[in-house]
VMD Tcl script that draws the C-alpha trace (Angstrom):
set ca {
  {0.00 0.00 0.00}
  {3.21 2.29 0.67}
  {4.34 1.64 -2.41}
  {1.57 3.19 -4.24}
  {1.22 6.05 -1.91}
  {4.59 6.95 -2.62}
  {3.82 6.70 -6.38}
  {0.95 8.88 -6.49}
  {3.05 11.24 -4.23}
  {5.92 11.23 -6.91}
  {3.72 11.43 -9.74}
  {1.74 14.57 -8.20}
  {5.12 16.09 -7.42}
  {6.10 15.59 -10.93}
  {2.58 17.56 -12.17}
  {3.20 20.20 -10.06}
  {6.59 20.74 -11.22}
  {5.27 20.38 -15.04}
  {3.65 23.11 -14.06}
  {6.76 25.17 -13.27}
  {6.06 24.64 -9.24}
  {9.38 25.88 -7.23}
  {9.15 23.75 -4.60}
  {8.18 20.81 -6.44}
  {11.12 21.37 -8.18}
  {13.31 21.50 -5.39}
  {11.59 18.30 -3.97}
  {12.48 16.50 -7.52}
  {15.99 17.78 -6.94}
  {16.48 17.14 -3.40}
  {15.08 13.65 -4.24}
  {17.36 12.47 -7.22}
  {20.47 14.95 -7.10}
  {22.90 12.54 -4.67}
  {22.42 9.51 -7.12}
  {22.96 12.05 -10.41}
  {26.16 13.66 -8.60}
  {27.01 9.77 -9.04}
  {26.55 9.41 -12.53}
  {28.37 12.50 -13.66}
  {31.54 11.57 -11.21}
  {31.48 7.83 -13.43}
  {31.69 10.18 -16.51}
  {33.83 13.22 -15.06}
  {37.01 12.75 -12.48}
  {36.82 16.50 -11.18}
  {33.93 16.66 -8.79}
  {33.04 20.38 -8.85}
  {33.02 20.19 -12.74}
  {30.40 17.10 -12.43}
  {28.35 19.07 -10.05}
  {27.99 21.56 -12.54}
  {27.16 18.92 -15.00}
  {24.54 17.67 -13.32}
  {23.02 20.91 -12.53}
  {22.69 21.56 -16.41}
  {20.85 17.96 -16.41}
  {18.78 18.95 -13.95}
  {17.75 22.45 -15.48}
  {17.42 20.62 -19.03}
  {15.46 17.89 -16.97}
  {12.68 20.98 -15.85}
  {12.38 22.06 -19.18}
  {11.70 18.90 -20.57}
  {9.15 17.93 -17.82}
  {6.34 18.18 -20.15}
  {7.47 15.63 -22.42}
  {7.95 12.80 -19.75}
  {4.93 10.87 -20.73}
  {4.95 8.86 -17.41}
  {6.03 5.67 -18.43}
  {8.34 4.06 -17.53}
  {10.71 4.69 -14.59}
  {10.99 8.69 -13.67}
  {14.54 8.01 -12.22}
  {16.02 6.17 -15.23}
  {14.69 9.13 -17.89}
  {16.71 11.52 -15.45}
  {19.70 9.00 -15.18}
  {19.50 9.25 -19.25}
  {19.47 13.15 -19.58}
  {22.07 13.16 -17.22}
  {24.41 10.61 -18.89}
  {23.76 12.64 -21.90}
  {24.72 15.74 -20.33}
  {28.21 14.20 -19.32}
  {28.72 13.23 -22.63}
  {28.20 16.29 -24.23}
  {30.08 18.19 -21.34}
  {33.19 15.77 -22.57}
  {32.30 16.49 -25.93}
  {32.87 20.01 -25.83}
  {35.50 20.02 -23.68}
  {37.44 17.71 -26.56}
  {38.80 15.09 -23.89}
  {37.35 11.75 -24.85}
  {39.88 9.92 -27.48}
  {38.64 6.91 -28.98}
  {41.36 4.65 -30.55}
  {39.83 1.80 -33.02}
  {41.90 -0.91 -32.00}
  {40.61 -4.21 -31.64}
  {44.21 -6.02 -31.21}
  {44.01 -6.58 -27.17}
  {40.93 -8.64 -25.96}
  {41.38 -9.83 -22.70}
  {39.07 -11.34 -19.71}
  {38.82 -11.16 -15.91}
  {40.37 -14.17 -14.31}
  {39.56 -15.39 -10.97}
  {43.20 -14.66 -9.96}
  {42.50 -10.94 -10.54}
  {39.72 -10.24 -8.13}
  {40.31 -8.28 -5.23}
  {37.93 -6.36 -2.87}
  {38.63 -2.75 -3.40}
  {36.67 0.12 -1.53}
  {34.19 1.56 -3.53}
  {36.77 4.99 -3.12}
  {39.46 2.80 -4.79}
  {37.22 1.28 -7.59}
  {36.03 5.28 -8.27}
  {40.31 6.03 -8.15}
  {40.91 3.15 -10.84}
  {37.92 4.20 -13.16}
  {38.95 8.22 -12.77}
  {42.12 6.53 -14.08}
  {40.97 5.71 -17.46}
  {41.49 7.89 -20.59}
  {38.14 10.03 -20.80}
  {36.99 7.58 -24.04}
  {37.65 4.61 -22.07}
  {36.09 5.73 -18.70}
  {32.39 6.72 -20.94}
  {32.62 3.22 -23.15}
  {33.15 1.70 -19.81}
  {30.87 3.13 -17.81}
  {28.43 3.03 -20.34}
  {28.52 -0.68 -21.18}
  {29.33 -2.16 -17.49}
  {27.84 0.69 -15.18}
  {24.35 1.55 -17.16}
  {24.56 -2.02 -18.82}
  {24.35 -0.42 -22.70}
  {25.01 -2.84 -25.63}
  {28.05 -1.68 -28.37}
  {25.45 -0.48 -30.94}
  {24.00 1.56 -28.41}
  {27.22 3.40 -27.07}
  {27.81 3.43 -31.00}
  {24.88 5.54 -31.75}
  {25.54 7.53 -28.75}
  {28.67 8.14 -28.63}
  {29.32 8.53 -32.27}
  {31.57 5.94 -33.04}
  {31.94 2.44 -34.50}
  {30.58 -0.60 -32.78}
  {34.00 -1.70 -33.15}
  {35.46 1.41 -31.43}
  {32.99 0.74 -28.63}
  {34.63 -2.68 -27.81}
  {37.80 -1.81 -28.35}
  {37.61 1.25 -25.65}
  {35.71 -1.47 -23.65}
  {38.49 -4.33 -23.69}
  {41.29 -1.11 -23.61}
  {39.68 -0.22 -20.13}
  {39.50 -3.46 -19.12}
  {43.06 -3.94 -19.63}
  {44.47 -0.89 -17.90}
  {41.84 -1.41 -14.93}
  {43.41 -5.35 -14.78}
  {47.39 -3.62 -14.70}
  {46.06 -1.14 -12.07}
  {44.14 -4.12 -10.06}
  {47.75 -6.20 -10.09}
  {50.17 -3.25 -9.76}
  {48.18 -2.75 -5.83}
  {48.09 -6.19 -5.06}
  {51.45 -6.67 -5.47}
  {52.18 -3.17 -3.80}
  {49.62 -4.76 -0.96}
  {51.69 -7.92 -0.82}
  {55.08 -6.02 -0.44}
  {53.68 -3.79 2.95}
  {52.04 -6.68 4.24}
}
mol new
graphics top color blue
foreach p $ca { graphics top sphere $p radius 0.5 }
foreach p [lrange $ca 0 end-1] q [lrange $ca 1 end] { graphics top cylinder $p $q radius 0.2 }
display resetview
């Protein structure tokens, strides 16, 4: 019974700020701003630069309110506009690189996994070359398909999996380089 109180409670709050309503605006915000501050820190290392990020996605968000047609989940057609907006932020800012290189596939191995802090996962993924870091995010993070970060992205399908298995390699290099620096303090 919660769960549809809380539904009708979202969905009136989401009228309201159709409507242009300040403070359901600020409830919208207040509501889905923490997990969007996450998004654009997947996409952009510097976190005052991603706040401002996700402020534009928010203010693009309001003035595409009327076009949410209420299907579907509210939270993923923000997480979308927001992903966008990162994209576009590294767009014009000219620092993703995609290399079309399909020469170094590689796989995770039991051997390789280690239990990292989600601060150290966030350090090895800021890590990545900007190109790497979106296809990565992109495909493993928001669980997108190579045609799909293709389209979006603007690139082959085979640049997609090529940043994808480039990523994976650095992130395996960075995941053995600290367990062997681990080993040698222990």
């Amino acid at each position: 019974m919660k769960v549809i109180k809380l539904r009708n409670e979202l969905e009136q709050v989401i009228e309201l700020a159709r409507n242009r309503n300040r403070h359901a605006q600020q409830e919208i915000y207040s509501r889905f701003a923490p997990k969007m501050l996450g998004v654009c820190r997947q996409y952009i290392k510097d976190v005052h630069q991603a706040e401002d990020v996700m402020i534009c996605a928010f203010l693009k968000v309001f003035e595409n309110l009327p076009q949410y047609s209420g299907v579907g989940n509210f939270e993923g057609w923000i997480r979308r506009i927001t992903i966008n907006e990162a994209i576009s932020y590294l767009r014009v800012q000219k620092k993703a690189v995609f290399i079309d290189d399909l020469s170094s596939e590689s796989s995770w191995s039991e051997e390789q996994q280690h239990e990292f802090t989600v601060n150290e996962i966030q350090e090895l993924i800021d890590a990545l070359p900007d190109g790497y870091r979106m296809v990565f995010n992109l495909y493993v993070i928001e669980g997108y398909k190579h045609h799909e970060i293709a389209k979006l992205l603007d690139i082959s399908e085979g640049t997609s999996k090529s940043q994808l298995s480039h990523a994976r390699r650095l992130l395996q290099e960075q995941i053995i380089k600290r367990k062997m620096s681990n080993h040698e303090t222990a």
